[in-house]
C-alpha positions as CSV (number, residue, x, y, z in Angstrom):
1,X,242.6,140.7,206.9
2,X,243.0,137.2,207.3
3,X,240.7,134.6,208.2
4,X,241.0,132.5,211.0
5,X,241.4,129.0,211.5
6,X,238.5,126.1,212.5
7,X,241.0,125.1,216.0
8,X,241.4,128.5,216.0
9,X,237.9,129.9,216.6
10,X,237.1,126.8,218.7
11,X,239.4,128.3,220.9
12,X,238.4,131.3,220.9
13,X,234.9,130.5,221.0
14,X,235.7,127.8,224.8
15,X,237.4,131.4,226.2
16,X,234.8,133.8,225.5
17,X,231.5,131.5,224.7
18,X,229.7,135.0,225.2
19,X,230.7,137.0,222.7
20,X,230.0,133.9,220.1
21,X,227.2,132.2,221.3
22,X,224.1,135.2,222.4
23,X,221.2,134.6,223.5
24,X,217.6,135.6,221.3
25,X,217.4,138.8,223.4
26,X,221.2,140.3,222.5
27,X,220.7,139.3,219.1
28,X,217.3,140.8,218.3
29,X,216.3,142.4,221.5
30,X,216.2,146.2,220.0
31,X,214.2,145.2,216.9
32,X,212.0,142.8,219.2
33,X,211.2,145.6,221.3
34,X,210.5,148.0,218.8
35,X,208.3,145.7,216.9
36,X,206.5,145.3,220.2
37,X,206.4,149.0,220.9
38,X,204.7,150.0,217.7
39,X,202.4,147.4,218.4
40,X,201.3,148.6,221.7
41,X,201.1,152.2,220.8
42,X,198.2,150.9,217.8
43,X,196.7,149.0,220.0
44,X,195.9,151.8,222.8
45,X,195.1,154.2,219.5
46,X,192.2,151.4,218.8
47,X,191.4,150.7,222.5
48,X,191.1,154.3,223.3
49,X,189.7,155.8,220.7
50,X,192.5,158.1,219.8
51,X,191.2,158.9,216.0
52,X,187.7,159.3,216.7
53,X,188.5,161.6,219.5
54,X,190.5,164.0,217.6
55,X,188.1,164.0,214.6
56,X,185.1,165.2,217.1
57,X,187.0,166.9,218.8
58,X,186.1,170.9,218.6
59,X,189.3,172.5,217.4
60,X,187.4,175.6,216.6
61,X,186.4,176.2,219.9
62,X,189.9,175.4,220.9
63,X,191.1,178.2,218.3
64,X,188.9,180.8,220.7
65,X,190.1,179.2,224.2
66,X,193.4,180.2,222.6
67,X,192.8,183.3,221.1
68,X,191.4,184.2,224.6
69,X,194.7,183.9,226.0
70,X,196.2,186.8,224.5
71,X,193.4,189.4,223.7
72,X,189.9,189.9,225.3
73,X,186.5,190.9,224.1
74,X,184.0,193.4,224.5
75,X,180.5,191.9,224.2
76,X,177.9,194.7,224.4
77,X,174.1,193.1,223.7
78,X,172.7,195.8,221.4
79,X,168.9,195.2,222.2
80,X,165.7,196.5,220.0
81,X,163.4,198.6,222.4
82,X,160.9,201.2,221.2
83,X,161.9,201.4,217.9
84,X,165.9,202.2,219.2
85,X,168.8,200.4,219.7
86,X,170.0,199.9,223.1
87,X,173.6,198.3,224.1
88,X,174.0,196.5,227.3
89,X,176.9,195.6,229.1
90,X,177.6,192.5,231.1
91,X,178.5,192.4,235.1
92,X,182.2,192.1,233.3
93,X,182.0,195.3,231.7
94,X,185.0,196.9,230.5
95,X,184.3,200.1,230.1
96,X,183.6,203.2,232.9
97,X,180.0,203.8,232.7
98,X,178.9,206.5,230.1
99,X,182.1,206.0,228.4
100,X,182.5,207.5,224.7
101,X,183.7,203.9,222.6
102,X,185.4,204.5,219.3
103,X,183.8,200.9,217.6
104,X,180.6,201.8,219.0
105,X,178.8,204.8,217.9
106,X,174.9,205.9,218.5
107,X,173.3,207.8,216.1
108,X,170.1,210.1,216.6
109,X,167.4,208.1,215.0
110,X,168.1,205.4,217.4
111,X,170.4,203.5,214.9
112,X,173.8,202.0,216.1
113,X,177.3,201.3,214.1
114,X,179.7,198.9,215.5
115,X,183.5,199.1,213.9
116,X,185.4,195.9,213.3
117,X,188.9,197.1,212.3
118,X,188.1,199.2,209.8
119,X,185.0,201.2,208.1
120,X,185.0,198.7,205.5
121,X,184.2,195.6,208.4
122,X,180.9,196.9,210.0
123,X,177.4,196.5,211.1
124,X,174.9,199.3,210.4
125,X,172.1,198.5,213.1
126,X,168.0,199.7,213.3
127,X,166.1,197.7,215.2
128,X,164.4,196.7,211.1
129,X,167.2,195.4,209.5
130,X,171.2,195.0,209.9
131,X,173.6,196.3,206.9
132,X,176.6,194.2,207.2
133,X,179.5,195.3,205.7
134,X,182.2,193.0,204.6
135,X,185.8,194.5,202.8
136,X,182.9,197.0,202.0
137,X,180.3,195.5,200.3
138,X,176.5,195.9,201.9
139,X,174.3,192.9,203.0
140,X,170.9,193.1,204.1
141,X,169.9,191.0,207.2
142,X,166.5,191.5,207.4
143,X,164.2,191.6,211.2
144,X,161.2,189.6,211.6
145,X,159.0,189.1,214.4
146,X,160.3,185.8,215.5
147,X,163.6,185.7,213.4
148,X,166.6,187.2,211.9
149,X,166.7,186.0,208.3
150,X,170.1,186.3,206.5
151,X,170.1,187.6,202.5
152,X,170.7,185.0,199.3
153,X,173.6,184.4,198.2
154,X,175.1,185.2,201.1
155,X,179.1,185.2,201.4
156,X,180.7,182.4,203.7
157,X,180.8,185.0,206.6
158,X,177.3,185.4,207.0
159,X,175.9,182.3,208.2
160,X,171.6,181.6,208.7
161,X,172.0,179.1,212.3
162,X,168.3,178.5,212.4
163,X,166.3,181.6,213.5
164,X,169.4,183.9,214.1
165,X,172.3,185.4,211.9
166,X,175.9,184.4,212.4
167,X,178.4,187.1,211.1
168,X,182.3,186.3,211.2
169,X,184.5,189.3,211.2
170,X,187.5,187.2,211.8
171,X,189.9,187.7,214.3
172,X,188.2,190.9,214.9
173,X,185.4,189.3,216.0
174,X,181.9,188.5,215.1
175,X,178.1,189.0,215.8
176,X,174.6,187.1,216.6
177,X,172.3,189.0,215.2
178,X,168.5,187.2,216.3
179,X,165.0,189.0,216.2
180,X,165.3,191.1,219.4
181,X,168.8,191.9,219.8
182,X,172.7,191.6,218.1
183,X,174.8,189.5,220.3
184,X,178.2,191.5,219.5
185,X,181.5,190.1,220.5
186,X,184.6,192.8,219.9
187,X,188.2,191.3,219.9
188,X,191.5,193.5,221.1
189,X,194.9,192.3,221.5
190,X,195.7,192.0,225.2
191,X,193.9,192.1,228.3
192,X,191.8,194.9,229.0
193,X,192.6,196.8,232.3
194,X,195.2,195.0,233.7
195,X,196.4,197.9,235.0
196,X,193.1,199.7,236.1
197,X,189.8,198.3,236.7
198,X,187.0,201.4,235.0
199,X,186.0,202.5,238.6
200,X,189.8,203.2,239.0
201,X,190.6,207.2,239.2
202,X,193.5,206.2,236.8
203,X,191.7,204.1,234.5
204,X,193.1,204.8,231.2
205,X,196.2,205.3,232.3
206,X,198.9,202.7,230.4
207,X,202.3,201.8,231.7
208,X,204.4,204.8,230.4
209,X,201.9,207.2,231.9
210,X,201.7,205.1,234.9
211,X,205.5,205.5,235.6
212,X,205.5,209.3,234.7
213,X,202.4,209.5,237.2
214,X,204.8,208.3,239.8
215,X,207.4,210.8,239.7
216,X,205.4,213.5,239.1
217,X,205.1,216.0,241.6
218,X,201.5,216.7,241.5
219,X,199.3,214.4,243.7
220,X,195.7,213.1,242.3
221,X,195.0,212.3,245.5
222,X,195.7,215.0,248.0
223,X,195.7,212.0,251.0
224,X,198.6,209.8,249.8
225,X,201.4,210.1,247.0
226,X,200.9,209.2,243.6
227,X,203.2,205.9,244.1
228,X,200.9,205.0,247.1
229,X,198.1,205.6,244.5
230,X,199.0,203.3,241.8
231,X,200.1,200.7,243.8
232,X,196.9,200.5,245.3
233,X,195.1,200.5,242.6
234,X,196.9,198.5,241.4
235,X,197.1,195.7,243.8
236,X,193.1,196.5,244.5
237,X,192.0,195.8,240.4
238,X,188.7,194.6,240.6
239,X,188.7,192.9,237.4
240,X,192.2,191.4,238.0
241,X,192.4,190.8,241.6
242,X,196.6,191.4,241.7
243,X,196.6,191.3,245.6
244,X,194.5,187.9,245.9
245,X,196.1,186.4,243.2
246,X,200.1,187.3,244.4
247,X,198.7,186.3,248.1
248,X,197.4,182.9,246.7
249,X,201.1,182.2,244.8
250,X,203.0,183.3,248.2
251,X,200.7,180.6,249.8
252,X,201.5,177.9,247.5
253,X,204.9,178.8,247.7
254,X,204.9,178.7,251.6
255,X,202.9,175.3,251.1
256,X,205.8,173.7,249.1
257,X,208.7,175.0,251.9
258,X,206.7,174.0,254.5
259,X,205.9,171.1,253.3
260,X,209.5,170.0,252.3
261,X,211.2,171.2,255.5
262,X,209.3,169.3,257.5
263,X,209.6,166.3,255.3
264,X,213.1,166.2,255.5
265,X,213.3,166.8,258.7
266,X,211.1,163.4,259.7
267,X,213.1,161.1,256.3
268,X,216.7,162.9,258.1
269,X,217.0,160.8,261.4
270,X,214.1,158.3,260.3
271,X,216.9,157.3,256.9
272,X,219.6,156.3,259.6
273,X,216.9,153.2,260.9
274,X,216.2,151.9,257.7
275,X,219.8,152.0,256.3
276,X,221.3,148.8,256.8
277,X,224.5,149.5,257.5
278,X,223.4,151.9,260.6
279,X,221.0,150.2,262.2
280,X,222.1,146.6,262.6
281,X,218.9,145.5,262.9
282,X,217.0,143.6,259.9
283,X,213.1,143.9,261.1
284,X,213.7,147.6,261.6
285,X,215.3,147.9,258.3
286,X,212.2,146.0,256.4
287,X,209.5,147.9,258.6
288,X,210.6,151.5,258.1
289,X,211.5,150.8,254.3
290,X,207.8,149.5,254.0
291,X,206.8,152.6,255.9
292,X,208.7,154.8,253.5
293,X,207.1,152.8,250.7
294,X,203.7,153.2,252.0
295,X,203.3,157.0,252.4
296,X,205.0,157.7,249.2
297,X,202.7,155.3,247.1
298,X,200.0,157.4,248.1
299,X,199.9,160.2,245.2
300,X,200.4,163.6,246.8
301,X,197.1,164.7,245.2
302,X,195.3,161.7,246.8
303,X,196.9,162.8,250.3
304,X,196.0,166.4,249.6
305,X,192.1,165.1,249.0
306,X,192.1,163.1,252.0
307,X,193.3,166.0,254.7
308,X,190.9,168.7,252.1
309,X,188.4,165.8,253.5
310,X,189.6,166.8,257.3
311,X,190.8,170.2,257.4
312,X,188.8,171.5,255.2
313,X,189.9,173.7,252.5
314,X,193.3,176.1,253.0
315,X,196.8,175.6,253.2
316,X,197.1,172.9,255.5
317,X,195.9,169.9,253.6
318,X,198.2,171.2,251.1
319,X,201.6,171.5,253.6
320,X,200.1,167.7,255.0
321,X,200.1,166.2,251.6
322,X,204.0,167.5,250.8
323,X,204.8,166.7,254.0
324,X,203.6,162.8,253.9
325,X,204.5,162.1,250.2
326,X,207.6,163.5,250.9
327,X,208.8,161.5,253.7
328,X,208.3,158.5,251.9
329,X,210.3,159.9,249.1
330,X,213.2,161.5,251.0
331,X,213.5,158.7,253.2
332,X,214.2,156.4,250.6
333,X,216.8,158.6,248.4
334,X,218.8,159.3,252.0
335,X,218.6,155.9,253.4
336,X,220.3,154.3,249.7
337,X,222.5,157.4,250.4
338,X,223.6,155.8,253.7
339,X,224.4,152.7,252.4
340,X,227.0,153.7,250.1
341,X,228.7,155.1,252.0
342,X,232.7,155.1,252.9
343,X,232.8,153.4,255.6
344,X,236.4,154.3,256.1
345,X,235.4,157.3,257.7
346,X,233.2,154.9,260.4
347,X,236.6,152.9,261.4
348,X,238.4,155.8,262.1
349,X,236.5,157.5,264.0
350,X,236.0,153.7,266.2
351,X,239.6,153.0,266.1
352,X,239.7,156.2,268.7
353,X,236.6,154.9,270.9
354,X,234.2,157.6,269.6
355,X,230.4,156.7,270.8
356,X,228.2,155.8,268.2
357,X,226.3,158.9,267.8
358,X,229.7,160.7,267.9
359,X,230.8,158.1,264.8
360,X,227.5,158.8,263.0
361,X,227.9,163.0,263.3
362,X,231.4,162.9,262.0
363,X,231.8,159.7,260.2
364,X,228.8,159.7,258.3
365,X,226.8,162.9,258.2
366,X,229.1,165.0,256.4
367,X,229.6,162.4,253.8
368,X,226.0,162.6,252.9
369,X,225.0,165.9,254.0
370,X,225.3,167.6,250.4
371,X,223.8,164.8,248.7
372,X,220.6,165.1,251.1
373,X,220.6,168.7,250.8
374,X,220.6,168.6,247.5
375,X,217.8,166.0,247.4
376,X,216.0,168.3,249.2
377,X,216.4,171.5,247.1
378,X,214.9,169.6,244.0
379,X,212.7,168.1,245.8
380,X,211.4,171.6,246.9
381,X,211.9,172.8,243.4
382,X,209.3,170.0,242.0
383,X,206.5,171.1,245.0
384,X,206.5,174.5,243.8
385,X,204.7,173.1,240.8
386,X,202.9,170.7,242.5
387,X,201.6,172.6,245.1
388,X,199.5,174.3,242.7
389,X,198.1,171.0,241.2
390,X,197.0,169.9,244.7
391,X,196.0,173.5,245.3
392,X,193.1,173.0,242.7
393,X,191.7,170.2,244.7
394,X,190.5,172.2,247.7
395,X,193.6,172.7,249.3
396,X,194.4,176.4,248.3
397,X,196.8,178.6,246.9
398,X,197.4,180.2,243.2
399,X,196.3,176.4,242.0
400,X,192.1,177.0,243.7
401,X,192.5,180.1,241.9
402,X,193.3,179.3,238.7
403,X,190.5,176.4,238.6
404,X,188.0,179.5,240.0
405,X,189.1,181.1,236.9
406,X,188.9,178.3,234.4
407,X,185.2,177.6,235.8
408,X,184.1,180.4,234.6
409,X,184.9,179.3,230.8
410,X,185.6,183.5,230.0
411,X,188.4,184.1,232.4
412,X,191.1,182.8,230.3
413,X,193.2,185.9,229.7
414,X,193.5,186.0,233.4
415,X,194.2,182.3,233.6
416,X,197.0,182.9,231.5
417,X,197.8,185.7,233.6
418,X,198.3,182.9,236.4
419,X,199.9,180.7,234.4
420,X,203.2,183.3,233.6
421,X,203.5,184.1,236.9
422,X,203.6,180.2,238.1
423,X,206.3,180.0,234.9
424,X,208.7,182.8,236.4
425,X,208.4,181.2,239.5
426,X,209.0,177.6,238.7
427,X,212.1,179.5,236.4
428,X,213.5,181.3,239.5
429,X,213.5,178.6,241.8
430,X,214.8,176.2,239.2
431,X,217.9,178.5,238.8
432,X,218.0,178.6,242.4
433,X,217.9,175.4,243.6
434,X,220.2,174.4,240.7
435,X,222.6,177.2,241.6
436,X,223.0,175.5,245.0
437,X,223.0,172.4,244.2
438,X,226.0,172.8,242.1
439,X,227.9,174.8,244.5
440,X,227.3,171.9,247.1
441,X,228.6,169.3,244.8
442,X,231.3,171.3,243.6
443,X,232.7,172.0,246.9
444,X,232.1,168.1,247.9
445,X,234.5,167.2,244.5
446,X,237.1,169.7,245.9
C-alpha cells in the first residue's frame, strides 16, 4: 500500500474536511463517556450508601422470606402446664382438629417428641428439661424458673439468646425453647392445603386422588356430584381463598381493557387535532400536544392515588388512572403516526372532490389503522402488569391482594401463589397481543 502525497491529502482533506478534521467528541466521545459513567455510578454508591446497606442488610432473614416461598411451616407452641406438655396451634392452623401428626407425638407421662427429618434430628420435651438430638447425639437444655439455659460446650446449632434456647435444625426447621413453652417451627416442601383447607370433607385428598374422586361413581355428598364437590371446595379454601383471589385477577384484568379501550378511544379522534398535517391549525396543534403531555406526565400510580382519593377504593380509580395516563400516551404515538404519513393517498382522494372527513376515512385511516392498533395491543399488554401495581395502592384487584398478603409478613407461600398466576397471565397476553400484532403488520407489508 502506498502512501499518499502532501497535494494529495490536502485535497482530500478541502473535499471531505470531516472525515480528517473531528471534533473532541468523535474522537474520544466513547471513552469520555465511559470514563464519566463509572464515575457517576461510584459516586451514587457513596451518596447512597450502597455498601453499608448491603452489609446491614439481613440476608438471613431474606434466606427465610425465600424459603417461605416454596414450603410452609407448622408452628405448634408446646406449652408447660401441670407438670405436661401441651401444643397449641395458631388461628392458621394446618391441621384438622384432633388430628394424629407423624413429627409430633405425645407420650403418657405428659412428655412430647417432635421429629425433624429423621429420629436422629429431634427434641425429647418434659416440661424439666429438653433432650435435643442432633445427627444423634443428646443435649441437655435444662428448665428454670425464669429461663431456658443451654448445656457447655454446646455445638453451633444450639444457641443461648439471652434467657431462651435457640436450636437450628436446618432447613428442617428449628425451635425456641424459653422457660414456659418451646416455640416450634416445622418446615415442608410446598404449601400446605392448597387443595383443601382441614375443615374440608376432602382434606387430605392430593391431586391424583382428587381427579380419581371426580370420575368416580360414588358421591361423598349425596346433594351434588363429586366434580361439583371439589370444585367447591376448592374455589371455597379457606386458607387459600382460590375464588377471591381468581375474582381479584379477573378485576385487574377488566381494569387494564377497560382502561385501554377507553383510552384509545379519546387519543383516536383527539390524535387527528394535534397532528399537524390534519388540522391546519398551529394553536390547536401546541394546545392538544401540551394536553397529551400533561396527562401522561402524571405517573399512572399518582393518578390511581388521586381518584383512590375520590372514589374510594375499587376498580374505578384503577380503570381512571389507565384511562388518563393512557390518553396522553396514545395520543402522542398516533398523532407522530399521522404525520408520517403518505400523503399520496390524501391527493387522490381530493383530486375526485372527496369531503374532508371522506379523505381522512379512506386516505388516512387505513394507513395508520394497524399501527394504532397495534399501539394499543401493547399498550394493553403493559396495563396488565400495571394494573396490579396501582391495584396495591387502594384501587383493587389481584395487586390489594397481594399487598393484604405481604402485610401479614407469613403469607408468602400464598404471595407467591399470586405472583405465578400474574406470570401466566402477563405470558398469555404477551403471546397474544404479539400474535396480533404481527399478523397486523404482516398483512400491512403484503
Amino acid at each position: 500500500m502506498t502512501a499518499i502525497s502532501a497535494a494529495e491529502r490536502r485535497r482530500l482533506e478541502g473535499k471531505f474536511p470531516e472525515v480528517f478534521r473531528k471534533s473532541f467528541l468523535q474522537r474520544y466521545g466513547l471513552p469520555v463517556g465511559i470514563v464519566l459513567t463509572l464515575a457517576y455510578l461510584v459516586f451514587c454508591w457513596f451518596f447512597f450508601g450502597v455498601g453499608p446497606a448491603l452489609q446491614n442488610g439481613k440476608w438471613d432473614r431474606a434466606s427465610i422470606y425465600i424459603q417461605d416461598w416454596y414450603s410452609w411451616r407448622a408452628q405448634p407452641r408446646l406449652r408447660f402446664e401441670d407438670g405436661a406438655v401441651v401444643p397449641q396451634w395458631s388461628s392458621r392452623g394446618q391441621y384438622p382438629q384432633d388430628a394424629v401428626i407423624d413429627w409430633l407425638t405425645p407420650h403418657a407421662n405428659g412428655s412430647m417428641t417432635v421429629t425433624f427429618g429423621s429420629d436422629a434430628d429431634r427434641l425429647e420435651i418434659t416440661p424439666q428439661v429438653v433432650t435435643v438430638y442432633l445427627a444423634g447425639e443428646p443435649h441437655l437444655v435444662m428448665i428454670g424458673e425464669d429461663a431456658a439455659t443451654a448445656p457447655e460446650n454446646a455445638p453451633a446449632a444450639i444457641v443461648q439468646d439471652r434467657q431462651k434456647v435457640i436450636v437450628d435444625f436446618g432447613f428442617e426447621g428449628q425451635a425456641e425453647i424459653r422457660d414456659n413453652q418451646v416455640a416450634v417451627q416445622r418446615r415442608f416442601l410446598g404449601w400446605a392445603n392448597f387443595l383443601y383447607d382441614p375443615r374440608s370433607p376432602l382434606w387430605g385428598h392430593d391431586l391424583f386422588s382428587t381427579v380419581g374422586l371426580v370420575f368416580s361413581g360414588e358421591r361423598v355428598d349425596p346433594t351434588r356430584s363429586n366434580a361439583q364437590l371439589v370444585l367447591n371446595e376448592w374455589l371455597g379454601n379457606r386458607a387459600w381463598q382460590h375464588g377471591d383471589i381468581l375474582a381479584k385477577l379477573m378485576q385487574t384484568l377488566v381494569m387494564a381493557f377497560v382502561g385501554t379501550l377507553l383510552a384509545t378511544l379519546v387519543a383516536f379522534p383527539l390524535a387527528f387535532i394535534a397532528a399537524r398535517n390534519i388540522t391546519l391549525n398551529r394553536p390547536a396543534n401546541w394546545l392538544m400536544k401540551r394536553f397529551f403531555d400533561f396527562i401522561r406526565s402524571v405517573d399512572m400510580l399518582i393518578w390511581a392515588l388521586f381518584f383512590t382519593r375520590g372514589f374510594g377504593p375499587g376498580p374505578i380509580p384503577g380503570i381512571a388512572a389507565i384511562f388518563f395516563t393512557d390518553t396522553g400516551a396514545l395520543g402522542k404515538v398516533y398523532a407522530e403516526a399521522l404525520e408520517n404519513i403518505d400523503d399520496k393517498q390524501r391527493d387522490g382522494m381530493r383530486s375526485v372532490g372527496a369531503s374532508p372527513a371522506a379523505v381522512n376515512r379512506y386516505g388516512v385511516v387505513p394507513q395508520v389503522l394497524p399501527v394504532f392498533v397495534s399501539q394499543s395491543l401493547y399498550f394493553w399488554e403493559s396495563n396488565t402488569r400495571s394494573a396490579t401495581v396501582i391495584g396495591a395502592v387502594g384501587a383493587g384487584g389481584i395487586g390489594l391482594k397481594l399487598l393484604e398478603a405481604m402485610g401479614t409478613n407469613s403469607d408468602w407461600d400464598k404471595v407467591a401463589y399470586m405472583v405465578v398466576l400474574i406470570l401466566i397471565v402477563v405470558f398469555l397476553f404477551d403471546n397474544l397481543s404479539t400474535g396480533i400484532r404481527m399478523r397486523l403488520i404482516g398483512r400491512q407489508t403484503h
